[in-house]
C-alpha positions in Angstrom: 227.2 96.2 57.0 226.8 95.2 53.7 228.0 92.1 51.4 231.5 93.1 51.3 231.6 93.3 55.1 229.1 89.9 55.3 232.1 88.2 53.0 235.2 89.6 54.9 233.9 88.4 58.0 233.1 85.2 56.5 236.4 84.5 55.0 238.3 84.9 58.4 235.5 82.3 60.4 235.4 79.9 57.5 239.5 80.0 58.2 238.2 78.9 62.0 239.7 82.4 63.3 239.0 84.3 66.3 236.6 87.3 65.4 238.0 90.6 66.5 235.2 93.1 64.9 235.8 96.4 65.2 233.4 99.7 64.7 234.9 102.9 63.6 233.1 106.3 63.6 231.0 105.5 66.6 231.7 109.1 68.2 228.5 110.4 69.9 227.8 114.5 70.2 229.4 114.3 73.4 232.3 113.4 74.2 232.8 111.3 77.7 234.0 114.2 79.4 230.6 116.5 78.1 232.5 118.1 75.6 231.1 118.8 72.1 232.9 116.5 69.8 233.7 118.1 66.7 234.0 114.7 64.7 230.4 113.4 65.6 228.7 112.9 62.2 225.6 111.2 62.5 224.9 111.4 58.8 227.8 109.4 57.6 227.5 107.2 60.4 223.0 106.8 61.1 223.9 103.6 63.0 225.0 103.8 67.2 227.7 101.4 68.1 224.8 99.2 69.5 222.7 99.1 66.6 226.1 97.4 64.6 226.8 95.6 67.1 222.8 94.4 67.2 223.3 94.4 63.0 226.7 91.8 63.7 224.8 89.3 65.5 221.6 89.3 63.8 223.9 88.5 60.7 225.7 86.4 62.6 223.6 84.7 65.2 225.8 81.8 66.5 228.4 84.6 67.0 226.0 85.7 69.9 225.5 82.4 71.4 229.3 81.9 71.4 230.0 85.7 73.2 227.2 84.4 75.9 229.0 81.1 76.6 231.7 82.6 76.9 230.7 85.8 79.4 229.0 82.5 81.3 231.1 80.0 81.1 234.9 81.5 79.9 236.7 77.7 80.3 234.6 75.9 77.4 235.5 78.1 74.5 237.5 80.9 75.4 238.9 80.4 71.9 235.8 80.9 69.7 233.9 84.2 71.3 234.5 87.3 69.2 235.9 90.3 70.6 233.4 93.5 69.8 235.7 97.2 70.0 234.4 100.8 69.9 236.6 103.3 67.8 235.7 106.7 67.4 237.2 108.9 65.0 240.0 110.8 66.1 240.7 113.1 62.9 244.7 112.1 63.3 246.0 109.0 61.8 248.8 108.6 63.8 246.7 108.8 66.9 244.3 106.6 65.6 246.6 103.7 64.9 248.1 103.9 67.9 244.6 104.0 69.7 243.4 101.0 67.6 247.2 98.8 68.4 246.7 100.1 72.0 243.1 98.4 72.4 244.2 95.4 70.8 247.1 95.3 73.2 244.4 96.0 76.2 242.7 92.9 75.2 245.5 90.7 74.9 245.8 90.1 71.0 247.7 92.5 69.2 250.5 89.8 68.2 247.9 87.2 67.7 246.1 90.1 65.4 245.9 90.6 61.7 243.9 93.3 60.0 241.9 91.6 57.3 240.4 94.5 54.9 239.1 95.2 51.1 240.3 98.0 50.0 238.7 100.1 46.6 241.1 101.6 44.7 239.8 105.3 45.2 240.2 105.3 48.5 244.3 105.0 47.6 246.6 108.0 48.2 249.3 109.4 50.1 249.3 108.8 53.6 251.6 111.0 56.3 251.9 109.4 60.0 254.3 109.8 62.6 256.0 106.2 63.4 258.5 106.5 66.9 260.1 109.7 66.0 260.0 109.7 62.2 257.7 111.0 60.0 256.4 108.7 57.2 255.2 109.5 53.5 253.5 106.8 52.0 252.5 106.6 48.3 249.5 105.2 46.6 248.4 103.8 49.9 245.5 102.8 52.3 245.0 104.3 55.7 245.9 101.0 56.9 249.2 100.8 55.5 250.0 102.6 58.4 249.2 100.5 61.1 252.3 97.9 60.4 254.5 100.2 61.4 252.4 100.2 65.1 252.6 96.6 65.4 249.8 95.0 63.9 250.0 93.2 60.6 247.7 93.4 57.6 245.9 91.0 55.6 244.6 92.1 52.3 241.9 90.2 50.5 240.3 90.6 46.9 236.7 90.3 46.1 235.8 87.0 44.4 233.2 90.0 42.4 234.7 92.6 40.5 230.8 94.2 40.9 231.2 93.9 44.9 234.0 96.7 44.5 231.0 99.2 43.5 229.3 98.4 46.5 229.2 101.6 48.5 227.7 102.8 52.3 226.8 105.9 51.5 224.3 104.9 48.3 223.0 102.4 50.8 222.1 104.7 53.4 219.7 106.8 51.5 218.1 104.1 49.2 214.9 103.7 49.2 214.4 100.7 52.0 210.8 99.5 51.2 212.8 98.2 48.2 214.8 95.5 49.3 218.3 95.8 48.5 220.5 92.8 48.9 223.6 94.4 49.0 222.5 95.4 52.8 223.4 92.4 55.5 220.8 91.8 58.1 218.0 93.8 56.2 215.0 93.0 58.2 217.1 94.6 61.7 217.6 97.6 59.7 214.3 98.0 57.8 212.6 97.7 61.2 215.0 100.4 62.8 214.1 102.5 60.7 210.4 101.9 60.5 210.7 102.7 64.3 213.1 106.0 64.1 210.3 107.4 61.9 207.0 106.3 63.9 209.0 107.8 66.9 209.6 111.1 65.4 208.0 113.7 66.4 207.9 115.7 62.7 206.5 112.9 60.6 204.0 114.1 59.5 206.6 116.4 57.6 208.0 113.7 56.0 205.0 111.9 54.5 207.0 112.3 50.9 210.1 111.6 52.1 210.9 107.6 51.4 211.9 105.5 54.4 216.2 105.6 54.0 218.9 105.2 56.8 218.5 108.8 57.2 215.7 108.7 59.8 218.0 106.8 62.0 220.2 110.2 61.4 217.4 112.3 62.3 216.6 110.3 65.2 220.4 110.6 66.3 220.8 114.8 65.9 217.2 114.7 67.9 218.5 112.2 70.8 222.3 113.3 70.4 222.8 116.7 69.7 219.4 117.9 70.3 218.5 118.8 66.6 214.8 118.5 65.9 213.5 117.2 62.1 211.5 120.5 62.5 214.2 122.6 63.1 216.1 121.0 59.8 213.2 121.5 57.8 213.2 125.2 58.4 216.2 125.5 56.8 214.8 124.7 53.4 213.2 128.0 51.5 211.3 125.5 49.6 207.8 124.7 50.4 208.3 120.9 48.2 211.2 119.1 49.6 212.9 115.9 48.7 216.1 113.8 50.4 218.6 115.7 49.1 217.0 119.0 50.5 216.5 117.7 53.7 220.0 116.1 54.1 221.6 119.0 52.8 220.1 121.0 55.6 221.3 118.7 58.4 224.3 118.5 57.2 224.4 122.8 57.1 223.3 122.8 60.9 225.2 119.3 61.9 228.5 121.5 61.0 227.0 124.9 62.7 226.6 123.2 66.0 
């Protein structure tokens, strides 16, 4: 999560509105079933769906105390709890919106729901989809355009920072953490995740040179998830000196090879 995320989600509470948050990407190596699932990628996505979840709240913390009194006690403030959804990639944008329309519809909010999002111009383009029985073409559009034609309506927002537009997830992931960076919400959750992921491996010794990034909570996933070793990565670099980009070159190489 970082500001842009912090800010979205404050807009919609500041506007006294229910909090439907929902995490994409959060496929695992496995699917339910024990199949391999081909969309798992744990170095675009280092954080499990419990970790944001953990990151939401420690942001957030009277967002907690509002989803305990309402597990506890549903008839004081059924109206102020937020709703936390799981939404794996499905590699199919028609299947995807309907997935994400169908769980809104599961939990009783899909009229009530708007999709609030800040979109960056580069991630614009032309989008196909499959609506009832027609196929759409959409030009010099997000993703999300899509999802009005499955039912759920879309609420657009601009950043009050032209700056905040070149705010990124994947610099933040592999900068340096032991230099606080602002732009990353709940900091202190994440630093210490991290700190833990690399005192728990079992290579890190290896990795005395490497700085501590978001991608030891990748290596600690391939190790947990898809039984990929920080050792076994290392191999896979000829040289004998390695640095960040060496190392997440070569899980990326054996990622896609398993």
């Amino acid at each position: 999560m970082h500001k842009m995320h912090y800010d979205s989600i404050n807009e919609i509470l500041n506007l006294a509105m229910r909090l439907v948050y929902v995490v994409g990407s959060t496929n695992s190596a496995f699917t339910v079933e024990g199949e391999v699932d081909k969309l798992f990628d744990p170095i675009k996505n280092p954080l499990t769906f419990l970790q944001q979840r953990q990151q939401l709240f420690f942001a957030f913390p009277h967002l907690y105390d509002m989803e305990r009194i309402c597990r506890e006690r549903p008839q004081v403030v059924p109206e102020k709890n937020v709703i936390i959804i799981s939404l794996p990639d499905i590699g199919n944008l028609t299947k995807w919106s309907k997935k994400l329309c169908g769980l809104l519809s599961d939990y009783g909010v899909l009229e009530k729901s708007v999709l609030h999002f800040r979109g960056k111009q580069i991630d614009k383009g032309e989008i196909e989809y499959v609506s009832g029985e027609k196929q759409r073409q959409i030009s010099d559009s997000w993703p999300t355009d899509a999802l009005r034609d499955f039912g759920l309506s879309i609420w657009y927002s601009e950043n009050p920072k032209e700056e905040d537009y070149l705010i990124h997830s994947s610099d933040l992931r592999i900068v340096n953490l032991e230099e606080e960076n602002k732009n990353i919400i709940a900091y202190d959750y994440i630093f210490d995740q991290v700190k833990r992921a690399r005192e728990n491996d079992p290579d890190k010794n290896k990795l005395r040179k490497i700085p501590l990034t978001m991608f030891d909570l990748t290596l600690e996933r391939m190790r947990k998830e898809a039984d990929i070793s920080s050792g076994q990565i290392i191999k896979e670099i000829k040289k004998k000196e390695f640095g960040l980009t060496e190392l997440y070159k070569a899980a990326y190489k054996l990622i896609r090879q398993r």
